[in-house]
N, CA and C atoms as an extended XYZ file, in Angstrom:
258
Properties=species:S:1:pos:R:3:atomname:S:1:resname:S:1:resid:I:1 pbc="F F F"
N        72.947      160.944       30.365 N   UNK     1
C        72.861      160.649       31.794 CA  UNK     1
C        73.215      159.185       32.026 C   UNK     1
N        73.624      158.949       32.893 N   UNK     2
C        74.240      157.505       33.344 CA  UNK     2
C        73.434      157.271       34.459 C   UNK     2
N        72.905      155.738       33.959 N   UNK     3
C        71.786      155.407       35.025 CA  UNK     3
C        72.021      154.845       36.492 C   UNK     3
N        71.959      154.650       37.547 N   UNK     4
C        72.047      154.378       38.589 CA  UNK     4
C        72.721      152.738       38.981 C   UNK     4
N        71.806      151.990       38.132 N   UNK     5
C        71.811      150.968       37.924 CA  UNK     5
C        73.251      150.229       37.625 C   UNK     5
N        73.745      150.867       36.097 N   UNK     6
C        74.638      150.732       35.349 CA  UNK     6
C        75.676      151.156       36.309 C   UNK     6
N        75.841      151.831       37.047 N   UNK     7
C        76.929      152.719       38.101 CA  UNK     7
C        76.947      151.522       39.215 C   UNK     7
N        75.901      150.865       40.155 N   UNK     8
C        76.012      150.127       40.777 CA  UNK     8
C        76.884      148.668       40.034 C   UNK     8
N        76.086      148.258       38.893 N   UNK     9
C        77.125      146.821       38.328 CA  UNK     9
C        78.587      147.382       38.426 C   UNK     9
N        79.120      148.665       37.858 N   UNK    10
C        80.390      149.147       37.755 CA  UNK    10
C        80.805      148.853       38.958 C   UNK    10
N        80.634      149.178       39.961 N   UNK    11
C        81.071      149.293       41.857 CA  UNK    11
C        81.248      147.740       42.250 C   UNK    11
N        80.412      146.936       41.588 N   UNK    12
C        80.036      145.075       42.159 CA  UNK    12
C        80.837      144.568       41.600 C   UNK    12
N        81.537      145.185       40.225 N   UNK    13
C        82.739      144.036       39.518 CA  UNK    13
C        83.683      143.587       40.336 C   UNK    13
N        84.084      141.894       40.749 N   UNK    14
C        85.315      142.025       40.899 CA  UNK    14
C        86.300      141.118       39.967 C   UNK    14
N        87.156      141.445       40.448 N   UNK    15
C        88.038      142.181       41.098 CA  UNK    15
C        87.227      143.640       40.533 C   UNK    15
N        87.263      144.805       41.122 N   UNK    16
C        87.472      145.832       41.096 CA  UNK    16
C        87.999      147.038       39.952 C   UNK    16
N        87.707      147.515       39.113 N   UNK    17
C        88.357      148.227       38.123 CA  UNK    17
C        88.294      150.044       38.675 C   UNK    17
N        88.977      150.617       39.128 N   UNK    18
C        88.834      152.274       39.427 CA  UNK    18
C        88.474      152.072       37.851 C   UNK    18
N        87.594      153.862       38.624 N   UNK    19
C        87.274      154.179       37.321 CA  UNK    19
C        87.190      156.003       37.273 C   UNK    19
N        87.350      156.705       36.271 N   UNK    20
C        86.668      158.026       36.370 CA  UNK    20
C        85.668      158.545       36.094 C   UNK    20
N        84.888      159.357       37.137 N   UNK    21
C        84.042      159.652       36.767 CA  UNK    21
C        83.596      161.162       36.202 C   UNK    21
N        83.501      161.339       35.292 N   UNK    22
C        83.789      162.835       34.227 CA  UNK    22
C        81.966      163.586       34.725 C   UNK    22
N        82.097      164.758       35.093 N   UNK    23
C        80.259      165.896       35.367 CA  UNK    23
C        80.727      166.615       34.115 C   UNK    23
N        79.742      166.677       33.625 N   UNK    24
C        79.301      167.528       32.014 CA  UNK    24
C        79.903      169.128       32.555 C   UNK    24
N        80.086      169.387       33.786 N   UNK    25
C        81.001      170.994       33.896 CA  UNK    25
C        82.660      171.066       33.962 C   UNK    25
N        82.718      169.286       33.376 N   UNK    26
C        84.171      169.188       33.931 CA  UNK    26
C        84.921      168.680       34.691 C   UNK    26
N        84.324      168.550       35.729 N   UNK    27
C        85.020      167.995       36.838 CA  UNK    27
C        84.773      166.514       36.589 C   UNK    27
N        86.259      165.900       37.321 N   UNK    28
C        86.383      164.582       37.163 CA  UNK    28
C        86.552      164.117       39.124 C   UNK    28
N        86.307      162.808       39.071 N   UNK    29
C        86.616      162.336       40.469 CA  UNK    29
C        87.014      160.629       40.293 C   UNK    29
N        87.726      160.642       40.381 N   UNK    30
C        88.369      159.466       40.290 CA  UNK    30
C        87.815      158.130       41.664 C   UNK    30
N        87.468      156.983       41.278 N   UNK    31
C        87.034      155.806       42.684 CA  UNK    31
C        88.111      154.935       42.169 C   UNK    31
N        88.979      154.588       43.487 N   UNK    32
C        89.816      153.716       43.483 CA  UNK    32
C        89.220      152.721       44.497 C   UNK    32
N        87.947      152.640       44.903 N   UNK    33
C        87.613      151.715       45.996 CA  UNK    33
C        85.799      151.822       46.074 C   UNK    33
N        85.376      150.499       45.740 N   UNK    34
C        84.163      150.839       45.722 CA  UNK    34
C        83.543      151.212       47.021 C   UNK    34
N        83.512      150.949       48.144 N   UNK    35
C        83.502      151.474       49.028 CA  UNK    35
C        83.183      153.109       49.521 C   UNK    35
N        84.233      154.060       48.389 N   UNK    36
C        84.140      155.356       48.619 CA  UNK    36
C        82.494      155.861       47.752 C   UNK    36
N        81.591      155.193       47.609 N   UNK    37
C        80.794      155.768       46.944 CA  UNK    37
C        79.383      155.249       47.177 C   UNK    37
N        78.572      156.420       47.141 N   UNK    38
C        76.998      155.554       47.400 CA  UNK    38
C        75.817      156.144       46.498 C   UNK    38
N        75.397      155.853       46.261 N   UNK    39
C        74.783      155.342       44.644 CA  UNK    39
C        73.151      155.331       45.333 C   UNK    39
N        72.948      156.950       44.662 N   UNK    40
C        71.242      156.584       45.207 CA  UNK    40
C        70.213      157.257       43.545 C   UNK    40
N        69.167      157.330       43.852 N   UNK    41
C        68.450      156.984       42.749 CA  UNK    41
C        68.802      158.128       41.664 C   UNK    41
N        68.973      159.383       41.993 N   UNK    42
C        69.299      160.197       41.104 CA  UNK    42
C        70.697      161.144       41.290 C   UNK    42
N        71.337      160.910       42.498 N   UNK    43
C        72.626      161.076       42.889 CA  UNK    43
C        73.762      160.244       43.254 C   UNK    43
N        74.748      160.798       43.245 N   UNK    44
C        76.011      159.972       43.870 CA  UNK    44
C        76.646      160.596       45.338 C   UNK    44
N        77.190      159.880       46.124 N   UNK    45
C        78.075      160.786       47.161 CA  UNK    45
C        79.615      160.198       46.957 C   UNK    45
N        79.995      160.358       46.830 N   UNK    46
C        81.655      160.529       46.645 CA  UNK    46
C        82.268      160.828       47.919 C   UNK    46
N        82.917      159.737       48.681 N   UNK    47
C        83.645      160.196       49.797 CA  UNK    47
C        85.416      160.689       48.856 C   UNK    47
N        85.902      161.434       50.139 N   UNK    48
C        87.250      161.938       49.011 CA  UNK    48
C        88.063      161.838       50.472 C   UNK    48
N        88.699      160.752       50.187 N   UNK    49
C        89.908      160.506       51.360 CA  UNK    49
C        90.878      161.339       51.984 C   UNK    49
N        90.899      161.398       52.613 N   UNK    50
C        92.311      162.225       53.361 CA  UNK    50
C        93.321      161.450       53.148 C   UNK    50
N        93.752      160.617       53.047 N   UNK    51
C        94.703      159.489       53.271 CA  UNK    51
C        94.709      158.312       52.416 C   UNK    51
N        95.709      157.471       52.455 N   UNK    52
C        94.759      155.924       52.168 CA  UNK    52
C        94.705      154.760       53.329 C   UNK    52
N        94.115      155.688       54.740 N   UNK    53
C        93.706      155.376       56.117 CA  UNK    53
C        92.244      155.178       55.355 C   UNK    53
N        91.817      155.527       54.512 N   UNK    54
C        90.255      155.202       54.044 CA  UNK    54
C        89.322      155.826       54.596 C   UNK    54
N        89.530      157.151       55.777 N   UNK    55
C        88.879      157.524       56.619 CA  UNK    55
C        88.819      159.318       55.274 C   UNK    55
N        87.335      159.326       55.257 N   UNK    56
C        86.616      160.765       54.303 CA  UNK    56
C        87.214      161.770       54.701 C   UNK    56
N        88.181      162.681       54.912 N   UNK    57
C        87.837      164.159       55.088 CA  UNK    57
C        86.795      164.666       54.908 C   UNK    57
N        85.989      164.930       53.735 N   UNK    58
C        84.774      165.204       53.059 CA  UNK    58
C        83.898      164.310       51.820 C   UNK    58
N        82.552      164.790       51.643 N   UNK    59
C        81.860      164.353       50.568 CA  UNK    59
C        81.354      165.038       49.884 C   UNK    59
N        81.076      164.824       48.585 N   UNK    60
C        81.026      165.383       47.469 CA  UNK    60
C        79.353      164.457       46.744 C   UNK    60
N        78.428      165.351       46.494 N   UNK    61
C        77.226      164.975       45.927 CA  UNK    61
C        77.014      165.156       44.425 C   UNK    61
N        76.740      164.356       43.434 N   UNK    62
C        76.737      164.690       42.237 CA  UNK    62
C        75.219      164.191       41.696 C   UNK    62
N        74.609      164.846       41.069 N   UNK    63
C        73.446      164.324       39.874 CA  UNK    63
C        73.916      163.716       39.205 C   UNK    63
N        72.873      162.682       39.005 N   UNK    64
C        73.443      161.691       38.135 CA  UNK    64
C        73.475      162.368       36.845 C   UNK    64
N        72.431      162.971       36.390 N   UNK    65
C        71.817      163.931       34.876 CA  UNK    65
C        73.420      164.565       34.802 C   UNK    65
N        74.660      164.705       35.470 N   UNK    66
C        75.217      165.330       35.112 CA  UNK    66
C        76.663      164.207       34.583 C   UNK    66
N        76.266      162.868       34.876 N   UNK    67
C        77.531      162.657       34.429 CA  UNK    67
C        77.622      161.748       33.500 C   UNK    67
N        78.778      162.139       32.453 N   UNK    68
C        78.681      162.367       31.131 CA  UNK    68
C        79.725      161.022       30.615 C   UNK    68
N        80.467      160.495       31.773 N   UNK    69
C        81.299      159.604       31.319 CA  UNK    69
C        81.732      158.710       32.292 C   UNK    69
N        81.902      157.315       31.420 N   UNK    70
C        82.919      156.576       32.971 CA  UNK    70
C        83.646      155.975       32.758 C   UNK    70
N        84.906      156.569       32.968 N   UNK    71
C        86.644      156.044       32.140 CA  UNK    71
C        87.449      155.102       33.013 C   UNK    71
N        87.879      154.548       32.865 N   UNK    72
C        88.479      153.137       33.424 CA  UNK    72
C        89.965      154.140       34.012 C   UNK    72
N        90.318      153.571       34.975 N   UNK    73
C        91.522      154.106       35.721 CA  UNK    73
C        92.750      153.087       35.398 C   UNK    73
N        93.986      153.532       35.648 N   UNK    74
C        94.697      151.983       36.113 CA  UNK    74
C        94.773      151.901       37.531 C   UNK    74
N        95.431      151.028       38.490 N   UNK    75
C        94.936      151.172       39.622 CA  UNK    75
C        96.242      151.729       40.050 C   UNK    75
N        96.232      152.166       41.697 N   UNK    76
C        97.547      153.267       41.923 CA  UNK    76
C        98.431      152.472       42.161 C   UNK    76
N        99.554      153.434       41.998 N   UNK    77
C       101.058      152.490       41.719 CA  UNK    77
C       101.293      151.951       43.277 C   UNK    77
N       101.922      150.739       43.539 N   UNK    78
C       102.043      150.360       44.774 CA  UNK    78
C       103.519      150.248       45.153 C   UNK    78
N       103.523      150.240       46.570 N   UNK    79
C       104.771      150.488       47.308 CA  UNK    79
C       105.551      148.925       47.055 C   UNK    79
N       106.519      148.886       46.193 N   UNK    80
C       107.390      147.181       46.531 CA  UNK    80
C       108.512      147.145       47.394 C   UNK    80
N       108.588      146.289       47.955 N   UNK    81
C       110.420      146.447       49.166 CA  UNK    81
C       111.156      146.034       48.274 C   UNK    81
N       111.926      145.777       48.957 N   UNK    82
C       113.326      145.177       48.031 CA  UNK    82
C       113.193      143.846       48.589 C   UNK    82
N       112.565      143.517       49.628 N   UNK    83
C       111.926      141.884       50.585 CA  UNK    83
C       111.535      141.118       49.282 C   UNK    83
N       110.747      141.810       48.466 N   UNK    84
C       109.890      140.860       47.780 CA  UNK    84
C       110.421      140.760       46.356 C   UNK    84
N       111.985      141.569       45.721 N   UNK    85
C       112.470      141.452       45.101 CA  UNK    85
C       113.788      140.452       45.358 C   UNK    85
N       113.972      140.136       45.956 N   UNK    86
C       115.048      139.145       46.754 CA  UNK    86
C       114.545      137.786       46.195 C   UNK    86
């Protein structure tokens, strides 16, 4: 089980590292923004974007007792112009 605690320092680093987060049934959910997540004593809520308007479609609740791992992301690939290659 991954403690609450340990999950909050992860979210406070900055700069920022995404990370994944692996549930012992499998499922993974990826945070690219600490922001999308809230961290309470024996659960998580996971907002899951529609967009990257940052605005939730939905949320997603996890036990903490269930999660089994927390894997470092790289962060998402970003848009360059050709402005800033000039």
């Amino acid at each position: 089980m991954i403690r609450a605690e340990s999950l909050i320092e992860q979210f406070r680093l900055r700069p920022f590292r995404p990370v994944r987060l692996v549930a012992s049934e499998g499922l993974r959910y990826d945070i690219y923004h600490p922001d999308s997540v809230i961290v309470l004593e024996r659960d998580i809520i996971i907002g899951m974007p529609q967009t990257d308007s940052g605005v939730f479609h939905k949320t997603v609740r996890v036990a903490l007792v269930h999660l089994v791992a927390v894997e470092d992301l790289q962060p998402p690939p970003t848009v360059s112009s050709t402005a800033d290659e000039a």
